[in-house]
N, C-alpha and C positions, 0 to 999 in steps of 0.2 A: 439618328444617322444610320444606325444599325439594328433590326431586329430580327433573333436570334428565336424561331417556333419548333420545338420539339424536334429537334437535328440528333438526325440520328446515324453513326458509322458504324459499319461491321467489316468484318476481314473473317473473310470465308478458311480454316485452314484442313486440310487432313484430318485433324481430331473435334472438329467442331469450329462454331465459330463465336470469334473475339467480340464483345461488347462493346467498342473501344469507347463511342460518344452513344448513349443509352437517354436519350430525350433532351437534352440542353434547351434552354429556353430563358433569353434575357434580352436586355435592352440598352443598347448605348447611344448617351446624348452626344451631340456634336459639341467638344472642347474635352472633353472630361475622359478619368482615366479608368478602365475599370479592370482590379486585379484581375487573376483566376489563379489559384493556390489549390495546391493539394499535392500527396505523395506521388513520387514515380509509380509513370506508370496507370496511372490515373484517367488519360484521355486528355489531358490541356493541352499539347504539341495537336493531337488530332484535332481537338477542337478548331483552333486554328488555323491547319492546313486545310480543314473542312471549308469553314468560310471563305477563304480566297481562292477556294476551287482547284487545289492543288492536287484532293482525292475529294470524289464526285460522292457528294450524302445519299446516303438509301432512302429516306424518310426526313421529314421534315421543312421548311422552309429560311431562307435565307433573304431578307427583307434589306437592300442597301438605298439610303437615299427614297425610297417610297418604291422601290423597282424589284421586284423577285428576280435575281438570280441566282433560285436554286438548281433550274435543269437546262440552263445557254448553256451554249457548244462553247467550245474555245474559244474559237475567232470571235463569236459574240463577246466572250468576257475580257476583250482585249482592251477594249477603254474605259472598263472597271477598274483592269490591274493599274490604273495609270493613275487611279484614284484612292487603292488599296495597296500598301506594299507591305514588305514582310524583311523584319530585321532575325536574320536564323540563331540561333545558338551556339554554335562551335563557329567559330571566326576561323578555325584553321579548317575545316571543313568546305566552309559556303562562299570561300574565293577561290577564282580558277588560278593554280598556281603559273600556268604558263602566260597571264594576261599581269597588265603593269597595274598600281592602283588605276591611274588616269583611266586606263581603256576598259576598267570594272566599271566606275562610275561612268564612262561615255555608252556602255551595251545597253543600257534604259532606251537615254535619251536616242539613240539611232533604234531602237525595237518600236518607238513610240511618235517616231518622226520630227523631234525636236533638229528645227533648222541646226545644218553643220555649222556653221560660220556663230553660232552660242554656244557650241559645245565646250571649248579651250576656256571660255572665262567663266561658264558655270562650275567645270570642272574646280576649278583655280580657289572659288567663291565657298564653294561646297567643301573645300578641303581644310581650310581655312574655318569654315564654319564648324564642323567638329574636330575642330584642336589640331589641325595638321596642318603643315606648311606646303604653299601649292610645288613647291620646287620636291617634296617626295611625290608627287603624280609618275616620275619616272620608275621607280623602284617597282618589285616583285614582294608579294604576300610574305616568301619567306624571308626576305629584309626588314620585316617590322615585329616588333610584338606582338604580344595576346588582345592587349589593350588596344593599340594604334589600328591592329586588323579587322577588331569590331566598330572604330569609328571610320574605317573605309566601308563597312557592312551599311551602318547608317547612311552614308552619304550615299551611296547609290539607291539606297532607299528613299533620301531625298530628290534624288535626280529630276523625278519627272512631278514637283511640288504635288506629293498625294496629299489629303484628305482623312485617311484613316492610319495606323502602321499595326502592325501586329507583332508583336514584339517577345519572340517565343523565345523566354527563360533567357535574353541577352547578356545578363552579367555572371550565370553559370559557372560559365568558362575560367573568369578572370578572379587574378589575385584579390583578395579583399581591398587593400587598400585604391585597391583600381577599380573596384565595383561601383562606389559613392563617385568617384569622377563622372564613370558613366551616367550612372543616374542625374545625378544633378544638371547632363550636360544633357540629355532627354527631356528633365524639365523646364531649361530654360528656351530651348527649342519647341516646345508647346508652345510656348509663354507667344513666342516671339515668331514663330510659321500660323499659329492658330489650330495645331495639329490634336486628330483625337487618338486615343493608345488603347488596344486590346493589351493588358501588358501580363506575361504570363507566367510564374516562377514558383519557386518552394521557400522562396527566403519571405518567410515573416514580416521581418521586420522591416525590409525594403520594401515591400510591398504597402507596406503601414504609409512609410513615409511618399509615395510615389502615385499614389490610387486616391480616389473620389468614392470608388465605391467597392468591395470585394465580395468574390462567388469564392464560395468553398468546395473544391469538387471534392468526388468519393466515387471508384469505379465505375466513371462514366454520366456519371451522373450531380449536377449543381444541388450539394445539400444545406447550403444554406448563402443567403444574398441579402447587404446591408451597406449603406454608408462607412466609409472605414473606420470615424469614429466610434459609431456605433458597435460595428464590428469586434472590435479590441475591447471596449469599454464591457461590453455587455454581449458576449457570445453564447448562443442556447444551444446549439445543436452541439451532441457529447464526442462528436469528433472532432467541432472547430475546440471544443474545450481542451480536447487533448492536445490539437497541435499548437493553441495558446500557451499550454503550459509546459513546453517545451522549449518556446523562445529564450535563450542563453540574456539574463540581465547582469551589469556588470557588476551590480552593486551585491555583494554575497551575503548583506544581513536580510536583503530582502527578496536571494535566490532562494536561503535558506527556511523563510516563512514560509514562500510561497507551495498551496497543494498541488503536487507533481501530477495529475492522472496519467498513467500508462497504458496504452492499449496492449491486448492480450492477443496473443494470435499473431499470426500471418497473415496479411492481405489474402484474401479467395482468389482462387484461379478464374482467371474472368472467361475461360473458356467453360465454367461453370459457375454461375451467378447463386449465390443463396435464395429462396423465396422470400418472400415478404422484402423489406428493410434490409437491403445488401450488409450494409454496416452491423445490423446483430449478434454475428459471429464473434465481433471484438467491443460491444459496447458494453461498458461498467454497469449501465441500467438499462440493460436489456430486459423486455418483458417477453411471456411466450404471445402472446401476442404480436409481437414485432413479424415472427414467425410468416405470418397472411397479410399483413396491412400492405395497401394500394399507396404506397408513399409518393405525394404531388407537396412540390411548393406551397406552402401558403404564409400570407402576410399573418403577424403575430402585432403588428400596430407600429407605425411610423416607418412604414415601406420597407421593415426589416423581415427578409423570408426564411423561413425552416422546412424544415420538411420533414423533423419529428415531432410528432403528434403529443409527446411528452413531457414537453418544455411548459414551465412554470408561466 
């Protein structure tokens, strides 16, 4: 449904410029979910905004449905967006406070032409659909929670029945115990719309549970890409290693066995990138070598990718 050629964003500032998406390059099937994890700050929100056109790529391509639109005007990419939408991050952020839920989820469907006389029972259908009762359509953003205000996010993401969503770090925001609601209520809405997920976040272990397949980013860049079980089971590259072993397990005889690795250092300023192997600066088996190498994806056997050269 989606592929992802060497996408690349920059932000020009006063002291140089930002690296922000530095080659990205992947592939998603139509149904399936596929993470992208890694620390702030990292480039997944850009990655994102990138593909849906939100900030126009320097470099690269953008492949949807068999159709490049990496460089359509706006108005071109307007019956794209009807097929790609975007559930944002901060829920108290990405609704307009002076509009009702109702008239959030009605701004689609009249941007997009959906007849008025469907609007009141999709509305209704949709509210209903993620865990809301159609009788709050009345209500304003700041009358609901953290949680209820990211399932009005989704549903006007549902509005115009997209195809793809991109789902930048949605549970963030929210109290833990309300994070699993959402997800679970994104998975069964796959299940049941036929829908595919860019899904995008820091959390581990939701992502474990929620993904088909997961990209590890690292400053800009996808340092490693696998099936999620594979992923967890058997991760090579020595930064997914570390963020592996940072996942909080409950069980404490078997937090207490497990080897902690800690990365050393500070994230690099990405308005200054290291040579070779960005990641060198903090990796525990860093070689001087790491120093010059041309670091590209490569498969390591059973469609799982790396992109250090020094994995077993």
């Amino acid at each position: 449904m989606l592929s992802v050629e060497n996408l690349k964003k920059y932000f020009y500032t006063s002291n140089g410029i930002v690296h922000s998406v530095d080659g990205v390059s992947f592939n998603l099937r139509k149904g399936e979910t596929l993470g992208l994890v890694g620390e702030s700050g990292c480039g997944k929100t850009t990655t994102g905004r990138t593909i849906i056109k939100l900030y126009e790529p320097d470099e690269g391509k953008i492949i949807f449905d068999n159709q490049d639109i990496t460089h359509i005007t706006q108005n071109e990419m307007l019956p794209f967006r009807k097929r790609i939408q975007m559930i944002f991050q901060d829920p108290y952020a990405s609704l307009n406070p002076r509009m009702t839920a109702g008239d959030i989820v009605r701004e689609p469907m009249i941007i997009h032409g959906i007849p008025k006389d469907e609007h009141d029972d999709r509305i209704n259908h949709l509210m209903r659909l993620v865990g809301l009762n159609s009788e709050q359509a009345g209500r304003y953003p700041h009358e609901f929670s953290g949680g209820q205000r990211q399932r009005i996010g989704i549903a006007r993401a549902l509005a115009v029945e997209p195809e793809l969503i991109i789902c930048d770090e949605p549970i963030s925001a929210l109290d833990v115990s309300i994070q699993a609601q959402i997800v679970n209520m994104l998975e069964d809405l796959q299940n049941q719309l036929g829908l595919t997920y860019l899904f995008i976040a820091h959390d581990l272990s939701m992502v474990r549970h929620i993904s088909t397949r997961v990209a590890v980013m690292y400053l800009g860049k996808i340092v490693e890409l696998a099936d999620s079980d594979e992923l967890y089971t058997n991760p090579k590259h020595p930064y997914t290693l570390s963020l592996m072993s940072s996942i909080p397990i409950p069980d404490p005889e078997k937090s207490d066995s497990r080897k902690h690795i800690p990365l050393k250092g500070e994230i690099p300023n990405a308005l200054n990138l290291p040579e070779g192997c960005s990641f060198h600066p903090r990796c525990p088996n860093a070689k001087p070598e790491c120093r010059s190498l041309d670091v590209t994806l490569k498969d390591i056997g059973n469609g799982h990718l790396c992109s250090c050269p020094f994995t077993e």
